[in-house]
C-alpha positions in Angstrom: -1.7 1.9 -23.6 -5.2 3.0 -25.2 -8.4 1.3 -24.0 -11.3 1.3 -25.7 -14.9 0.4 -24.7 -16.7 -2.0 -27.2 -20.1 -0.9 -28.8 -21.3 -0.2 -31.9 -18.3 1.9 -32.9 -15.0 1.7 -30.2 -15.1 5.0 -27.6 -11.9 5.5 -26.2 -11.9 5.7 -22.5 -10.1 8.1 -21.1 -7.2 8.5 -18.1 -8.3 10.2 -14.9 -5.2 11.1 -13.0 -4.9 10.6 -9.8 -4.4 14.1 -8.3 -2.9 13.2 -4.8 -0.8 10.7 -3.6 -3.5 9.9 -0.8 -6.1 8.5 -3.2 -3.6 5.7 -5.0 -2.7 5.1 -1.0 -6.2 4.4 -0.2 -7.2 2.6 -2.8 -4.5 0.1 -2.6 -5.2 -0.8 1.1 -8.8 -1.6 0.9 -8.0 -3.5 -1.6 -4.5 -4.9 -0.6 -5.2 -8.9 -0.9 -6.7 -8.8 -4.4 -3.8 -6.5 -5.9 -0.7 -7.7 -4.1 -2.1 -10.9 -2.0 -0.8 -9.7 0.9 -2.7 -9.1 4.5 -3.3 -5.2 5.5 -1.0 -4.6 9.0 -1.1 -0.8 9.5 -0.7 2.8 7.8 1.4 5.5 7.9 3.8 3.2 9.6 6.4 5.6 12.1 9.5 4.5 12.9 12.9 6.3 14.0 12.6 9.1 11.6 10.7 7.3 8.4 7.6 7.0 7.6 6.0 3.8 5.9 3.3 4.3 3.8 1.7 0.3 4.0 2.9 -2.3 5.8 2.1 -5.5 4.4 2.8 -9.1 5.0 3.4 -12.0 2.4 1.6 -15.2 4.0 3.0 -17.4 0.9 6.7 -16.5 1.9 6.2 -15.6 6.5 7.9 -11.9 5.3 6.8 -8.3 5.8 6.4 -6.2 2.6 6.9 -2.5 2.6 5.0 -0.3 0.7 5.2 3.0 -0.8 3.3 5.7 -3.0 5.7 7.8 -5.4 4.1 11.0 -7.3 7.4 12.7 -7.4 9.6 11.1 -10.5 13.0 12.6 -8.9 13.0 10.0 -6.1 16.1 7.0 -6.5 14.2 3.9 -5.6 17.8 2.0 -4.9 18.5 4.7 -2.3 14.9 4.5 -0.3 14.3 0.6 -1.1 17.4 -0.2 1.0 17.3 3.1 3.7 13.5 1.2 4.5 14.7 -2.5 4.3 18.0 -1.4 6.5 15.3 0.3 9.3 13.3 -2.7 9.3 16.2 -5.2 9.8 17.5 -3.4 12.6 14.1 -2.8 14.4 12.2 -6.7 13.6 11.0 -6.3 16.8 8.6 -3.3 16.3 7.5 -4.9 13.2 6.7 -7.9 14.7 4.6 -6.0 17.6 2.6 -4.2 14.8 1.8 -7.6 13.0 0.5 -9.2 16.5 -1.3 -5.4 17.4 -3.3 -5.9 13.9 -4.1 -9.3 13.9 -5.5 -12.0 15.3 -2.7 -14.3 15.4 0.4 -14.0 16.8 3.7 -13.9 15.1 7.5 -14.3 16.3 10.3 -13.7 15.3 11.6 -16.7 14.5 8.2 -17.1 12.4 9.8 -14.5 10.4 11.4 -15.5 7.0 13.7 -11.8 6.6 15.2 -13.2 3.8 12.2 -12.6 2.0 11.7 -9.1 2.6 11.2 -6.7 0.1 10.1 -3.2 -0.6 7.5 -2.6 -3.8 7.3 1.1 -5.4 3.6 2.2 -6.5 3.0 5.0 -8.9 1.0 6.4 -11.9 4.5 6.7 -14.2 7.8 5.6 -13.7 11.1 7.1 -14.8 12.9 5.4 -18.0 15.7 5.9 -15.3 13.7 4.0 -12.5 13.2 1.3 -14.6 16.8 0.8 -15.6 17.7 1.3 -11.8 16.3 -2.2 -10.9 17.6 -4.1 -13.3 19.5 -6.5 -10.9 19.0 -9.8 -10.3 19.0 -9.6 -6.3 17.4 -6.4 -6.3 14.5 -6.7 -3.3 12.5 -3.8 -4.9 9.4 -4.2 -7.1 7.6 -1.1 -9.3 4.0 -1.2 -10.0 1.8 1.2 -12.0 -1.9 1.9 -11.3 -3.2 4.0 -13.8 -7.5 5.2 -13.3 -9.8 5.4 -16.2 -12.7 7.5 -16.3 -15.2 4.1 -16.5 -14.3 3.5 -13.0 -11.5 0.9 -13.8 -7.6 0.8 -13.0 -4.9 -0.9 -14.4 -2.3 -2.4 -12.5 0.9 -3.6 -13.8 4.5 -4.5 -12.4 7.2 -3.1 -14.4 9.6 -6.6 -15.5 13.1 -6.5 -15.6 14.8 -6.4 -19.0 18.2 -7.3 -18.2 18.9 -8.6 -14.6 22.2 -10.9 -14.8 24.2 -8.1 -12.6 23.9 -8.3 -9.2 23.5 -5.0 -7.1 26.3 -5.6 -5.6 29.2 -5.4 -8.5 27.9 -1.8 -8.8 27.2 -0.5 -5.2 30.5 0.3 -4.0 30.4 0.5 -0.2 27.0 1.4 -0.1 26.9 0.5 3.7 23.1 0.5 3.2 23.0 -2.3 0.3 26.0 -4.3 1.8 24.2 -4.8 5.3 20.7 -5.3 3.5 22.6 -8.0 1.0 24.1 -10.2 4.3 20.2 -10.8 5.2 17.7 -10.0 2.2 17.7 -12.2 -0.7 16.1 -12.8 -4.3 15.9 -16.1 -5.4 16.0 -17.3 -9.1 15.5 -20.5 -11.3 19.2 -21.2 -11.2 19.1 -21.3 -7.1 16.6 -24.3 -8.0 18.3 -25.9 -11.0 22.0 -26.4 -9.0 20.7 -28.6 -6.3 19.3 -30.8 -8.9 20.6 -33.7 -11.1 20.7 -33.3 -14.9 17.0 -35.6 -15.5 15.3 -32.9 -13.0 16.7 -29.7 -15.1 15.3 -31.3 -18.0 11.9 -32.5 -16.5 11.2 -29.2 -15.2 12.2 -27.2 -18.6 9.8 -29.4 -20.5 6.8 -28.6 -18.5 8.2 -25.0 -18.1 7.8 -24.8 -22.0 4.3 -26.3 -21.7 3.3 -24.0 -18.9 4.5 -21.1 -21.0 2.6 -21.7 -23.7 -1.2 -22.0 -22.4 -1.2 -17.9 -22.1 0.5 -15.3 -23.3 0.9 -13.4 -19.6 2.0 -16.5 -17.7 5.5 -15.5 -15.8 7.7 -17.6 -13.4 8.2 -16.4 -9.7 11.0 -17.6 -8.2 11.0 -18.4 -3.7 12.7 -19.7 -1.4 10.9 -23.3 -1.5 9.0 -23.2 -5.1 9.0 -22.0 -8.4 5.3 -20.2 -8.9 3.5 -19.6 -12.1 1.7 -16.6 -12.6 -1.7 -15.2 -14.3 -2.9 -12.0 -14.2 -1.4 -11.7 -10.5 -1.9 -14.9 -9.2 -0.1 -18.0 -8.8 -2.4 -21.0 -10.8 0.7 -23.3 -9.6 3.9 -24.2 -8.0 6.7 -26.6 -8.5 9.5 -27.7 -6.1 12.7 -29.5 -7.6 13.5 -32.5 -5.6 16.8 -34.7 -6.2 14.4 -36.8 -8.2 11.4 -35.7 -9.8 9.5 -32.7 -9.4 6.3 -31.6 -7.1 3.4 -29.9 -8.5 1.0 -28.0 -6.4 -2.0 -27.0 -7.8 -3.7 -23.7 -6.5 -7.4 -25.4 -6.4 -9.2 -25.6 -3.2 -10.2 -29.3 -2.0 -13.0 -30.4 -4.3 -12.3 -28.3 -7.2 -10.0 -30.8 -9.5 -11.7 -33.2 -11.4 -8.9 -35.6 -11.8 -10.2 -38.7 -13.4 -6.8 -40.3 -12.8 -6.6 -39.6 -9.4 -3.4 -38.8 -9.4 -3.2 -35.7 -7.7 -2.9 -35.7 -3.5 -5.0 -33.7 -1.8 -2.8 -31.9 0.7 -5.4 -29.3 2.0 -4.8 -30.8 5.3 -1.1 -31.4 5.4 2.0 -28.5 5.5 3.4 -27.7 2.1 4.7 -25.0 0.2 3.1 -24.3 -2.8 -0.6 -22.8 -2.9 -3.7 -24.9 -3.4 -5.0 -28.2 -2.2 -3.6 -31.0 -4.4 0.2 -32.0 -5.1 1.5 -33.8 -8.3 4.7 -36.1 -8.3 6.4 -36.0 -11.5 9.3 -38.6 -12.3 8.8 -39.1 -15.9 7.4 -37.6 -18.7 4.3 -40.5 -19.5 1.7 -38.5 -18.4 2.7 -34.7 -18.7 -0.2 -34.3 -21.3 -3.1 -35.6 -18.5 -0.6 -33.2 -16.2 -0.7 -29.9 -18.2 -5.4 -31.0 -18.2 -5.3 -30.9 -14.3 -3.2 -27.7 -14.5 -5.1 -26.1 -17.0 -8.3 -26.3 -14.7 -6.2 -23.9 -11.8 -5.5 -21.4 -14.8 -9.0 -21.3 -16.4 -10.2 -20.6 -12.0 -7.3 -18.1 -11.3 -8.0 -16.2 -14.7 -11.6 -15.6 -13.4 
């Protein structure tokens, strides 16, 4: 991808490798909660023989996120994804004491959600055979590329799955590794959503899907355990949850941030939910999905920012 700088003619602005694995490290733990949203645990993370580069943890989802810096292009991400997933299922405790020796709260491990663990991949280039290799629909393993330019900006970009309908499984064999890893981990889609729901619900939530969609060209869907996000440029601007009737919209605005003339949004800052952001939408019908797609477009303008 060429970047240019505006000015009175376009200069093209350069790529400045990064020369050591180190220097992508430390970049991306200073700045851990604005790339990946995830709270900083520890470094260089030691553990029975392996060696974690970042340990992170996923507030949205309660799961621990592994982390690790590739220079080397020969490396199988299937292979180390599940070896570092498998260590950390079979030691939870030691995680858990790292969270509570880091911060200032204190975690269980019953506070835990390990079905939301996952391992993410960073490097400057990928492999057109790393790419292929996570092509799976449960795969638990996430690519990013940082690139640096010489203007003193990066890019940062996950790499999408083409074509995930198989699951990891159909093609592991008796990968001892995957099979364990598969009991415990797992990747939730749309149609994990869509089954639990009646036939009104499906439609509901494709039509403001479509809508959704449509407001920006980089908007993708980011299927949990509890909620279906949308995401801009890295962060979730909302979330919906299926119910057996209707739909639930949060919006990712803090308290005082919505102007909704309607007032038909609740403001759930001080209540448990799932989804991000102060306010919640019930959706039955499709009356008032235009005043609906207004309120949401306020959280994309503030997340684009």
């Amino acid at each position: 991808m060429a970047i240019y700088k505006i000015g009175q003619k376009l200069d093209f602005i350069k790529e400045r490798p990064f020369k050591f694995e180190k220097e992508i490290q430390t970049l991306v733990e200073k700045n851990l909660k604005s790339l990946l949203r995830l709270d900083f645990i520890r470094p260089e993370f030691a553990l029975n023989g392996f060696r974690i580069d970042t340990l992170g943890f996923d507030r949205e989802t309660n799961s621990f996120v592994i982390i690790e810096y590739k220079r080397d292009k020969n490396f199988s991400v299937i292979d180390q994804g599940y070896a570092y997933l498998s260590l950390m299922l079979n030691n939870k405790a030691d995680f858990i004491l790292e969270f509570n020796e880091s911060q200032q709260t204190t975690l269980k491990r019953t506070d835990v959600d390990w079905t939301q663990s996952k391992v993410i991949f960073i490097s400057s280039q990928f492999t057109n055979y790393q790419r292929e290799a996570i092509n799976f629909k449960d795969l638990p393993i996430e690519l990013w590329e940082i690139k640096r330019f010489e203007n003193d900006t990066i890019s940062f970009d996950q790499i999408q799955k083409t074509s995930a309908k198989e699951s990891i499984k159909t093609v592991s064999g008796n990968d001892e590794a995957v099979e364990a890893v598969s009991k415990e981990v797992r990747v939730f889609t749309e149609q994990d959503h869509l089954q639990k729901v009646d036939f009104e619900t499906v439609e509901l939530y494709e039509q403001i899907k479509e809508r959704l969609i449509s407001l920006d060209d980089n908007i993708t869907t980011h299927p949990k355990k509890q909620t279906i996000g949308f995401k801009v440029d890295n962060n979730i601007f909302c979330d919906i949850v299926l119910q057996g009737k209707g739909l639930k919209i949060y919006v990712n605005l803090k308290s005082g941030d919505l102007n909704d003339q309607k007032q038909i949004a609740r403001d759930v800052s001080n209540v448990g939910h799932w989804g991000n952001g102060s306010y919640e939408i019930k959706l039955a019908d499709l009356d008032d999905i235009d005043y609906i797609i207004s309120l949401l477009k306020q959280s994309l303008r503030k997340n684009k920012e």
